[in-house]
N, C-alpha and C positions, 0 to 999 in steps of 0.2 A: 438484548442478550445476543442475535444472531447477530448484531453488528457487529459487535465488540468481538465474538469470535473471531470475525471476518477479521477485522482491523488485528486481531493478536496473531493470525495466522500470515498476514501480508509485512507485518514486522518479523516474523522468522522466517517467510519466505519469502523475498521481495518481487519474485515473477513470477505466482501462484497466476497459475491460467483461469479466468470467468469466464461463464457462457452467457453470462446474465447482459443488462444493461450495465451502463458507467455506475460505480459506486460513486457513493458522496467524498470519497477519500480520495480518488481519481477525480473527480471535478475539483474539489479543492488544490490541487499540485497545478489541475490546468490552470487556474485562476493564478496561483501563483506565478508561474512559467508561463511563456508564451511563444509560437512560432510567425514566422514570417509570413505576411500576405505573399502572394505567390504575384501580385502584379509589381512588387519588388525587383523578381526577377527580370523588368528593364533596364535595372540600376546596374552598372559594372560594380561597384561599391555601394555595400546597402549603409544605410544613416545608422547608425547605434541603438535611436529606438523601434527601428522595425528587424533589427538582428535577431536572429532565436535565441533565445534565455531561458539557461534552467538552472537555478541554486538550489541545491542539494538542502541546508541548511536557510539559516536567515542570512541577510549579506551584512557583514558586523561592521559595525562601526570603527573608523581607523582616521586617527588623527596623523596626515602623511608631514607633519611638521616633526613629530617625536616617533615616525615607524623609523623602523632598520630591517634589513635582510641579513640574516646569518648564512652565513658557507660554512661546514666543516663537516667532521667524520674524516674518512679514507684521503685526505688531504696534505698536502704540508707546512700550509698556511693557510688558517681558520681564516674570515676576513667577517666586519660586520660592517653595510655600506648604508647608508641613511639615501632619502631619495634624491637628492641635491649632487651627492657623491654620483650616483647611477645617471643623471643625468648629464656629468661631466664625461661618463666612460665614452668611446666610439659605440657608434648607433649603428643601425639600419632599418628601413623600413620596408616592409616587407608583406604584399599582396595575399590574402588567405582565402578560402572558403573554410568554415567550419560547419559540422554536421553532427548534431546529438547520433550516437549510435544505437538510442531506442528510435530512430526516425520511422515511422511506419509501422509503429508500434499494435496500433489500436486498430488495424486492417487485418490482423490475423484472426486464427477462430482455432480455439478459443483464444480467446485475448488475456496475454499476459499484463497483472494488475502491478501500475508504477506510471508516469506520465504519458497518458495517453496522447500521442502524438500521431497525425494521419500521414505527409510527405513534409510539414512545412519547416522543420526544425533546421535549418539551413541560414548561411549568411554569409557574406565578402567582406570582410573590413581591409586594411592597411593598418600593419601594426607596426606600431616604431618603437624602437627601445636597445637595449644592450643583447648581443649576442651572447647568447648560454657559456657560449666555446670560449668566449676573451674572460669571462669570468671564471671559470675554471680552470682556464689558461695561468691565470693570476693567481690561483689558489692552490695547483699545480695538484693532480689528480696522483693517488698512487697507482704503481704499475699492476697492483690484484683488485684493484676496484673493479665490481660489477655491473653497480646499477645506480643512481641518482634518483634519490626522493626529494618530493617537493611535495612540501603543507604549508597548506591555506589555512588563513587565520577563522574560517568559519568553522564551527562545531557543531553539532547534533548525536541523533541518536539513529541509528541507520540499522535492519536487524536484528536488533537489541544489542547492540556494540556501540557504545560512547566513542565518539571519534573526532578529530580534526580532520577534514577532506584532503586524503594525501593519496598520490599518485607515484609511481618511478618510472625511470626511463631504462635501460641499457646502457650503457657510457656510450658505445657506439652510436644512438642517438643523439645522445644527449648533447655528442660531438659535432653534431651536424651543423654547416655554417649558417641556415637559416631558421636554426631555433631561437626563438627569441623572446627575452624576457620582457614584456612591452607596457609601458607607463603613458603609451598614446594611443587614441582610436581611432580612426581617417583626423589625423593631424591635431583633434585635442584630446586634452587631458582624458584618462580613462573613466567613464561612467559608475557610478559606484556599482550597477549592479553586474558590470562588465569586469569588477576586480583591484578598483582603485587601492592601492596606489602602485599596485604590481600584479602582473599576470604574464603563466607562461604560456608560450601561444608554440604548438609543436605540427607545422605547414605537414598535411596528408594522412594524419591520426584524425579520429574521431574524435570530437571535443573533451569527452572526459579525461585525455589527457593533459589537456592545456588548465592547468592548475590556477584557481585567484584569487585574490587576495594570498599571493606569494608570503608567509611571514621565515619560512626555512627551508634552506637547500641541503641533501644530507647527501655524500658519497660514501656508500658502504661497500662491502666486499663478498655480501651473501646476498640473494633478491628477497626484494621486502613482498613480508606476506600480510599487510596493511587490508583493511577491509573493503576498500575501493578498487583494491588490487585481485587479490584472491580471492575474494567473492562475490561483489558487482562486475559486473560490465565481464563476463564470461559466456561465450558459445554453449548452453546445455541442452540437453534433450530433458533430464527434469532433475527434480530437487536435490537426488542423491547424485548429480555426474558433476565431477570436477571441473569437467567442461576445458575449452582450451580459449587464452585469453582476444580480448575485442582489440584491434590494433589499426592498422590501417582499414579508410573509408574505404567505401566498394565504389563502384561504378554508379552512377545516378543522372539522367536527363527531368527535367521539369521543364512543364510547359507553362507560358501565362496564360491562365484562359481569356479565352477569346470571348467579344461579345461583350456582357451586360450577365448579374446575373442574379436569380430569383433568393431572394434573402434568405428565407429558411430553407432550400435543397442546396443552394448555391449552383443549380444548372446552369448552364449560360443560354441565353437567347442573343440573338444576333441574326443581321440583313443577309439574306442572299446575296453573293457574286464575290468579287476578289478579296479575300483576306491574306494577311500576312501572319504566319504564326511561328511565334519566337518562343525562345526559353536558354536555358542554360543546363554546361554539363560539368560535371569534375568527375573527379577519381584520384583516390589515394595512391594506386598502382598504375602509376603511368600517364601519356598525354591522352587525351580523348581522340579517339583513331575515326571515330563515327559517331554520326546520331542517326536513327531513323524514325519517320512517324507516321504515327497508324493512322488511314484516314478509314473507319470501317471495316479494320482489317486487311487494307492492303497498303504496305510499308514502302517508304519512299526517302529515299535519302537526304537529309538535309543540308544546306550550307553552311560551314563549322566556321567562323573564325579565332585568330591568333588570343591567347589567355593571356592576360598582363603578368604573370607569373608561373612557376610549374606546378602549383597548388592552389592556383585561381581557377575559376568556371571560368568557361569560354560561353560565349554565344552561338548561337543556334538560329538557322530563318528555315524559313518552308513558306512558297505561296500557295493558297487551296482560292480554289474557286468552291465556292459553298451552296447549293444544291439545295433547295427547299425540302426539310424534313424533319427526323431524328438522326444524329451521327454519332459514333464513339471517334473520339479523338486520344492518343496516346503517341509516348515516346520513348524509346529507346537507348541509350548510350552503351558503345564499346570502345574501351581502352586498349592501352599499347599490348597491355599483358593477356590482349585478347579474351577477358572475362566481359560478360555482356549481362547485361540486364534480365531477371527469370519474369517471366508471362507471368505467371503464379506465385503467392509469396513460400520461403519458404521457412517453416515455422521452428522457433525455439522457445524454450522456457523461458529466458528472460524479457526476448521480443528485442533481440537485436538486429542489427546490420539488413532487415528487412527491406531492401532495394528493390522491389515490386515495380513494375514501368506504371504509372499512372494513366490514371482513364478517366476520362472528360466526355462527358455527354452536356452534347449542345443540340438547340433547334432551332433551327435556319427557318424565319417568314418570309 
């Protein structure tokens, strides 16, 4: 009976904060979902199946011989393009990091209940496909249009609200040259669980906006109040604040730990003397201006280089000479717009945008 409570109060609240252990309902999402091993973060481009995954829904079944994408709404020509068609349009391919915006989720206290995620929810693909803007282009937007909504073919029950997982944009985004509606994933065919036969990929948002399994594009002239919209994925202090919406990624460095490490703590152990320690940074707002990393609390600047794109992770070096002991090891990132990473998390209702610098404890023999 207490579960079932539990469980009918996380369906009308979906970031009802626990003090307790992980529920069975939160183990089960994790099982489903998954984040990125962190020694990934070598890769300029992570593989598809070590990208972070989270489907809302089941990932439905889509025969991409008989799909089509509709365009219309606030338009002047509706269009419906099969995936053969969308493959003939002008492409581009285009370098990403994408980052769930519960990333950091399950580090707060009390921990808001929904996909417990700790930093790993992260990933770099190359998405190739048709540019948003040429198709709209084609479709020719009205001059009162608002906002572009995009639903995906997947359904559930989220809330207690039957839905199709749909997102919108602002036209102004939605106009951006490197939005892109993308049918490929580092150069193949899209993964089913990455959105086959179509997904929109939106370079410097938080993933819940990059929408998949694409089945309809709608241009309207009022903002859609869609349940993904105006009620997930919102900055709140608690159940009753309207809250203001999750948009652009924040600032984020990760480190790969270093070393070797113990299976159940995941500590790392590793040799005394020269190590080399890397990771990666992005940011939604801007290039990555710094990194810095804690060796024990005393911070030190790391060596940044060039990102393959303006919404790719760049890499990161630091040499430590490593000292026989216990050590906290952390990292830092500050972007152009001059926001910088908090020491401390800081806490919302739903367990958003939690951008916490990470801390790694190792022990040097």
């Amino acid at each position: 009976m207490a579960r079932r409570r539990q469980a009918q109060r996380l369906a009308a609240h979906p970031g009802e904060p626990s003090h307790g252990p992980l529920t069975a309902e939160e183990l089960q999402l994790a099982v489903r979902n998954h984040s990125m091993p962190l020694e990934a973060l070598r890769n300029d481009v992570t593989p598809p199946g070590l990208h972070y995954l989270l489907d809302h829904f089941d990932i439905p079944a889509i025969d991409g011989s008989s799909w089509h994408l509709r365009i219309g709404g606030a338009v002047q020509r509706s269009l419906e393009l099969n995936l053969r068609a969308l493959r003939r349009a002008p492409s581009i391919s285009v370098p990403v990091t994408l980052e769930c915006a519960g990333n950091g989720r399950s580090l707060l206290k009390p921990r808001p209940l929904s996909q417990p995620w700790r930093l790993e929810a992260v990933g770099t693909a190359v998405w190739t496909g048709v540019p948003l803007a040429y198709l709209l282009s084609q479709a020719g937007v009205d001059e009162d249009a608002a906002e572009v909504v995009f639903t995906g073919a997947d359904a559930g029950i989220q809330g207690g609200v039957r839905q199709q997982y749909a997102r919108s944009l602002p036209v102004s985004e939605a106009l951006r040259p490197d939005v892109v509606l993308a049918y490929r994933m580092n150069g193949a065919e899209l993964p089913p669980q990455h959105g086959y036969p179509l997904r929109l990929v939106v370079p410097g948002w938080y993933g819940m906006a990059s929408v998949k399994w694409l089945s309809s594009i709608r241009v309207q002239v009022k903002p859609f109040d869609g349940f993904q919209q105006s009620v997930a994925y919102r900055y709140q202090q608690d159940a009753d604040d309207a809250g203001t919406p999750v948009t652009w990624i924040k600032v984020r460095a990760l480190m790969v730990p270093p070393g070797i490490p113990d299976f159940f703590t995941r500590e790392r152990i590793l040799a005394a003397g020269p190590v080399m320690l890397t990771g990666r940074a992005w940011s939604g707002n801007g290039p990555i201006q710094r990194v810095d990393v804690g060796i024990d609390g005393t911070w030190l600047p790391a060596q940044l280089e060039r990102p393959a794109a303006p919404f790719a992770w760049c890499a990161w070096s630091l040499p430590w000479v490593a000292d026989a002991g216990q050590h906290e090891l952390s990292c830092r990132a500050t972007d152009a717009s001059g926001a910088t990473q908090p020491l401390e998390p800081v806490w919302n209702y739903q367990g958003m945008g939690n951008n916490v610098v990470q801390r790694i404890k190792v022990t040097v023999q």
